[in-house]
N, C-alpha and C positions, 0 to 999 in steps of 0.2 A: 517487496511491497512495504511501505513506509506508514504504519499506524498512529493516529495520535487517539491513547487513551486518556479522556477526563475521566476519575474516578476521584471523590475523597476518601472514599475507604481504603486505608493502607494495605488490608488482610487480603480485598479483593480487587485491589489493581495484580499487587503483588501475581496473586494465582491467576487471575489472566494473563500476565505478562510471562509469567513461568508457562502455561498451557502453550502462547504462540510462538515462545522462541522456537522449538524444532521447527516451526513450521515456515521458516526461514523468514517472517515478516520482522523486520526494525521496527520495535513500537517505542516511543516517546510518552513518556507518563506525565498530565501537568491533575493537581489536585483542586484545580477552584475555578471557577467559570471564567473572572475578568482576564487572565493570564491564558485562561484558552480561545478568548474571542481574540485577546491581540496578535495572538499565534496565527491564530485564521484569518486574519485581515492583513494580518504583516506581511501573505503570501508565502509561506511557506510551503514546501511541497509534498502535500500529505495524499496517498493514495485512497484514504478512508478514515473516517472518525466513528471510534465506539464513547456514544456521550452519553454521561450518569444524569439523568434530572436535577438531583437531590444535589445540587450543589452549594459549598456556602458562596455568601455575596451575592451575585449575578448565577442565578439558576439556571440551567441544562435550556431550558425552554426560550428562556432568552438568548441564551447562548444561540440558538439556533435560530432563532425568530434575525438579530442583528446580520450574523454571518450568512444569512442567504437574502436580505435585504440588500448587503454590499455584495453583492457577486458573487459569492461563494457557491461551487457549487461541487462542494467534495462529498459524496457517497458518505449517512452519516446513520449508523445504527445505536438509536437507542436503549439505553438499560434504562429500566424503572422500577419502583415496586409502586407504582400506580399502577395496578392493575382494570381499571372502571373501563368501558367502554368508550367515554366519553373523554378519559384521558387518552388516552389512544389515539383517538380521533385529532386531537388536538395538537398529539405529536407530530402524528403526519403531515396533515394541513400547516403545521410551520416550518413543514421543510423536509421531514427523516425519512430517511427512505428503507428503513425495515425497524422495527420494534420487539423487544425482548424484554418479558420480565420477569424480576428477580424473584426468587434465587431459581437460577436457570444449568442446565447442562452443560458444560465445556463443551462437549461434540457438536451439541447445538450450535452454539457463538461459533464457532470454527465453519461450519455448515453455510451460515447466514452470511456469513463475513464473504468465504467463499463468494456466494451467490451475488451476494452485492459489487465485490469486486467486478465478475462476470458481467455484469448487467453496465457496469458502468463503463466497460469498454466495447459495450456492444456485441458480445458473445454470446450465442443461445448453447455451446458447448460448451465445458469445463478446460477443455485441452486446447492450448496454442501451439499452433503451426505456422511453420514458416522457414520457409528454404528448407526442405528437409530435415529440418527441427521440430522434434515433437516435445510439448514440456507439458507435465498435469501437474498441475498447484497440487492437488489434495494426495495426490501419493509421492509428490518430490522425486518423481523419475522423468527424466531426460535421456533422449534416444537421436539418432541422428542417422538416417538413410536404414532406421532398424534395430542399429546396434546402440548399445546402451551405453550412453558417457555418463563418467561421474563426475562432479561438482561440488566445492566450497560450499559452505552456505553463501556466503557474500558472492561465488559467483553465479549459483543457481539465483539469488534474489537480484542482482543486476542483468541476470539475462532474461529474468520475467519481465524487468519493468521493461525494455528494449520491447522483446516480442509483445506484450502487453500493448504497447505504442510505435510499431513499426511507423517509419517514415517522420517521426519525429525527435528532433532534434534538441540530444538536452546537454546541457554545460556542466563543466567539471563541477561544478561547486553543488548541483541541484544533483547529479546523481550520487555525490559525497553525503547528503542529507538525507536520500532517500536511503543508501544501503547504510548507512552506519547513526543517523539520525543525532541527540544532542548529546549523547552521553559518553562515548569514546573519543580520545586521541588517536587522530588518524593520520597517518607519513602524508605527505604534500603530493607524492605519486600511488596514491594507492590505489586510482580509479585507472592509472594510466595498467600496472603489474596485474588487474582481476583484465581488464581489456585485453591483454597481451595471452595471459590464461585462456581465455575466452577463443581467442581467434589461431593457439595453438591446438587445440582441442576440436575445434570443428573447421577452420578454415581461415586462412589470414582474411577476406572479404567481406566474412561474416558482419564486421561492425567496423563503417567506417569513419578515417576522424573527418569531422569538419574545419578545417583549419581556422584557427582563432576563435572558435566556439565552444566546439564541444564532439559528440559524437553524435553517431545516427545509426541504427538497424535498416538497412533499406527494405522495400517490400518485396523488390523483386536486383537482381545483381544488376552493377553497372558497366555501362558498355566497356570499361576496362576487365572486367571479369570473363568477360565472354570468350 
């Protein structure tokens, strides 16, 4: 899963960004609002935003008010230390779909983040299934007819976004941003070697390519499988 945190605080993006890497999510750290609106309007392919208020320039508020005026509509968990009821209120009504504030618990933010993910692909479980795949976000265990397979980070977090989004179809370059996001140099086949990983591990079927596009999870196998 692909994060974009806005935070200006150096100390605590930092220890956010340290709390979520086991947790195998790609998080993107931008520190000021207008460079985070353009992110979000550029279309980028972000699975959730954790967005700070307190930002310089263009505030968190706006930030959020523009980005869901133009379409946007990415899962966005607020930090604040406006704590008032009435700021709150405010948040949500321009758009956040959960609110935290500061200074708040890690397990918490993890908790939340969770949930929001969940909610946004229509899960009222924590665990995705699928062809005999079972994956839990929050304990990083993957199992398949039972038995327990292990996985990469990179390819437990490409085979989340797959099941995550069975039956849809994403291209090299959006699943290159999702698992490794802006800040590595990545080999030109790197999505093609986790896919190949992937489908030696639980079944060559598993994820198929779509020629000239990209790849797809299907929901259910196709009549070549059978």
């Amino acid at each position: 899963m692909r994060i974009l945190l806005v935070e200006d605080d150096p100390s605590l993006a930092s220890g956010i960004r340290l709390a979520l890497k086991p947790e195998h999510y790609t998080v993107d750290h931008l520190a000021d609002g207008a460079t985070a609106l353009a992110a979000l309007q550029g279309g980028e392919p972000f699975d959730a935003v954790i967005l700070d208020l307190g930002l310089p320039g263009l505030d968190g508020m706006r930030v959020l008010e523009r980005a869901r005026h133009g379409g946007n509509r990415v899962p966005v968990l607020v930090l604040t230390a406006r704590d008032a009821v009435d700021d709150r209120i405010a948040g949500l009504d321009a758009g956040a779909d959960d609110y935290l504030v500061k200074p708040f618990e890690v397990a918490e933010l993890k908790a939340r983040l969770r949930a929001l993910l969940r909610r946004s692909q229509g899960q009222a479980s924590p665990l995705l299934e699928c062809r005999g795949i079972r994956l839990d976000p929050a304990s990083r265990e993957v199992s398949y007819r039972g038995e327990a397979v292990t996985l990469s980070r990179r390819e437990f977090t490409l085979l989340q976004e797959f099941m995550g989004h069975p039956g849809r179809v994403f291209t090299r370059d959006t699943l290159t941003r999702l698992v490794y996001g802006w800040e590595e140099d990545v080999e030109s086949n790197a999505i093609e070697v986790h896919v190949h990983h992937l489908r030696r591990k639980f079944f060559p079927g598993l994820i198929r390519t779509v020629r000239g596009i990209g790849y797809v999870l299907d929901r259910a196998p196709q009549e070549a499988e059978a």
